[in-house]
ROSE-278172 format. One record per residue (C-alpha): residue number from 1; x, y negated, z negated. Coordinates in Angstrom, 3 decimals. Last residue first. Example, Ala and Ser with C-alpha at 12.3 -4.5 7.8 and 13.67 -1.06 7.14 Angstrom:
% ROSE-278172
[site 2 [13.670 1.060 -7.140]]
[site 1 [12.300 4.500 -7.800]]
//
This chain:
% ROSE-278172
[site 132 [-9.432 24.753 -10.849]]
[site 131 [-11.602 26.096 -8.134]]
[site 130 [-13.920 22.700 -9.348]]
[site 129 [-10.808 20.636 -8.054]]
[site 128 [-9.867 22.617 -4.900]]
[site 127 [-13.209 22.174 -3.546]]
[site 126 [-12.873 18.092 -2.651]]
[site 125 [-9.558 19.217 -1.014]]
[site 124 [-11.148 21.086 2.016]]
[site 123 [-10.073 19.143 4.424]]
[site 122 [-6.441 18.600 3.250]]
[site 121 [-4.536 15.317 3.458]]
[site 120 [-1.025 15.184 2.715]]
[site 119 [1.111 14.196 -0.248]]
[site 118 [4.840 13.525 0.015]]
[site 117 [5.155 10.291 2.759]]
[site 116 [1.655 9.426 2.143]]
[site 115 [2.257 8.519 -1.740]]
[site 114 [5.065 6.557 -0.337]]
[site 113 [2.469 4.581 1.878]]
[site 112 [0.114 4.367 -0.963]]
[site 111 [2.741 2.469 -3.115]]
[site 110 [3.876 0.133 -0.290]]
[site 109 [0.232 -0.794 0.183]]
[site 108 [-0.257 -1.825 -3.479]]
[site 107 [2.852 -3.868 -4.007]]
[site 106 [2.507 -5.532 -0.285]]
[site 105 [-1.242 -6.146 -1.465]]
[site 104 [-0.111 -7.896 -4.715]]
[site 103 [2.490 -9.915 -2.689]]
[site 102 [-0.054 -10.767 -0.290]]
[site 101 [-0.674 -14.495 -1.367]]
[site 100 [2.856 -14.963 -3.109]]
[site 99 [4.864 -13.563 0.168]]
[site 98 [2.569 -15.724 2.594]]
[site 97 [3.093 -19.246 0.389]]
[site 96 [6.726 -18.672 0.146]]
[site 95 [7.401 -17.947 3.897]]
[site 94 [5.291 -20.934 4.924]]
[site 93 [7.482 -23.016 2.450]]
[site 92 [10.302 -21.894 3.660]]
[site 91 [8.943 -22.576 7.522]]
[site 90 [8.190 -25.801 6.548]]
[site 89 [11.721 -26.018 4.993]]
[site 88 [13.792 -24.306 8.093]]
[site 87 [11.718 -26.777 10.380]]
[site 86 [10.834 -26.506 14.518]]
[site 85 [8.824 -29.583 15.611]]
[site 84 [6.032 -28.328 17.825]]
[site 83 [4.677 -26.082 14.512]]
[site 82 [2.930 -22.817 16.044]]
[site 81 [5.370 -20.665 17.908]]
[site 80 [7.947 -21.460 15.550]]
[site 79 [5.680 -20.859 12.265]]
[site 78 [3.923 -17.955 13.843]]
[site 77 [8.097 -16.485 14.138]]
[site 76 [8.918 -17.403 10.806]]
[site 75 [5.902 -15.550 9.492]]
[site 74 [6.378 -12.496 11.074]]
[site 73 [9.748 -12.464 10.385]]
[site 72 [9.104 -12.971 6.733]]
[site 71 [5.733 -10.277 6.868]]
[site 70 [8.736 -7.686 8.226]]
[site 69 [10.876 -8.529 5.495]]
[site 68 [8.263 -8.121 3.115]]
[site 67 [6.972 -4.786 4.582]]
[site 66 [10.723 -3.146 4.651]]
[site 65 [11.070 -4.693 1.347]]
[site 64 [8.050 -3.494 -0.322]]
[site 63 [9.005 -0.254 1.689]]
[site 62 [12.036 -0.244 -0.454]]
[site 61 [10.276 -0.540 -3.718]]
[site 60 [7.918 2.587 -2.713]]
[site 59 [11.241 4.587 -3.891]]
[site 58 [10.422 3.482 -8.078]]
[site 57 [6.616 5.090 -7.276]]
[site 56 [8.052 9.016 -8.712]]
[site 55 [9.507 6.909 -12.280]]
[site 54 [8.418 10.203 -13.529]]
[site 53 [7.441 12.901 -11.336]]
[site 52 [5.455 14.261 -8.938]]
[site 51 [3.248 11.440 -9.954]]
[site 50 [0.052 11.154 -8.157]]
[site 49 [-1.692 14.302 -9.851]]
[site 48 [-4.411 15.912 -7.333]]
[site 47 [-7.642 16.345 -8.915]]
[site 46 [-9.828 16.488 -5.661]]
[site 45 [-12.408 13.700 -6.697]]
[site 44 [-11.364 11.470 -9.570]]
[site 43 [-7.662 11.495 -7.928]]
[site 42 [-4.835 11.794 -10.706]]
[site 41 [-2.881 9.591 -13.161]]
[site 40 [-4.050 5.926 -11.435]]
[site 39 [-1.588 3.958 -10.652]]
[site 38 [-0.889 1.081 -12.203]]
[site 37 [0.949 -2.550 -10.616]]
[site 36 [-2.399 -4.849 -10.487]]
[site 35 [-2.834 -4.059 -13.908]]
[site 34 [-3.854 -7.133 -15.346]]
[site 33 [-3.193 -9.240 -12.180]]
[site 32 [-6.452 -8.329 -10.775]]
[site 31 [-5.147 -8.973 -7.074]]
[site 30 [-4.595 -5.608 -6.162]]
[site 29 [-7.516 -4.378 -7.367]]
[site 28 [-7.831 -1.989 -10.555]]
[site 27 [-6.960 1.693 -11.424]]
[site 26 [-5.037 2.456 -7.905]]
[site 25 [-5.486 5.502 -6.197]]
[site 24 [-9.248 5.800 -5.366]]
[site 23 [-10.650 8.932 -4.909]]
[site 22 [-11.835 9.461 -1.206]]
[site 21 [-9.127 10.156 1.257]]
[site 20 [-8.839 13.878 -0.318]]
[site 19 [-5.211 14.359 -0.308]]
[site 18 [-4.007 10.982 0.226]]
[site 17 [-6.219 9.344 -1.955]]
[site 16 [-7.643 5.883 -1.079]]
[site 15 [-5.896 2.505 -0.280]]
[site 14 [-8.458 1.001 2.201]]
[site 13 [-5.474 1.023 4.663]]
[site 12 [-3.631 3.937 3.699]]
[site 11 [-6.348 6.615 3.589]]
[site 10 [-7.044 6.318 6.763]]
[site 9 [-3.920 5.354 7.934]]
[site 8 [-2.652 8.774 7.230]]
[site 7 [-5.053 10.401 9.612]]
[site 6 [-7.400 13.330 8.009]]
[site 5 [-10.517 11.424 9.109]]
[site 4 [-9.765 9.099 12.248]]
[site 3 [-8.221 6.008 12.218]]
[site 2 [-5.455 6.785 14.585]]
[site 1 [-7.739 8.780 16.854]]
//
């Protein structure tokens, strides 16, 4: 199954380790504007170390972009099917308001999928920590 334990989206979606899909992988919500952007240094649970190395999360820019583009389309489209009289400023506006409400959770997600694309999950992963 897609959602199933070991998948990718299961630890992409709630935004949980991609090793272990348990620890969490970001030090505060999305939305607490604090530290919305930080990464936590390694998984609570299996002890894996997000950052191969530093700058590592500087690449998860470009799925930001491939996610806000898509969310743009997305939203351009709903506002055309939606509004009977077609406008490039209401659908500006529609763009701006969707981008600054999910902004945070674009910047979140698009770190956890580039984790994803280096780190994979491993069943036994909660063990590998007290080996250690």
């Amino acid at each position: 199954m897609i959602f199933s334990k070991g998948s990718k989206f299961n630890s992409i979606l709630p935004i949980r380790c991609p090793q272990c899909h348990k620890g969490k992988f970001l030090e505060r919500s999305p939305y607490n504007f604090s530290k919305f952007t930080k990464v936590r240094k390694q998984c609570a649970c299996c002890g894996l170390q997000y950052s191969m190395e530093p700058s590592f999360y500087f690449g998860s820019m470009y799925v930001a972009y491939g996610i806000g583009v898509a969310l743009m389309v997305a939203t351009t489209a709903i506002s055309y099917w939606v509004s009977t009289s077609f406008s490039f400023l209401k659908t500006f506006f529609a763009i701006c308001a969707a981008m600054a409400i999910l902004g945070p959770y674009i910047n979140a997600l698009s770190k956890i999928i580039w984790a994803n694309m280096f780190f994979s999950y491993k069943e036994d992963s909660e063990n590998i920590k007290d080996k250690t």
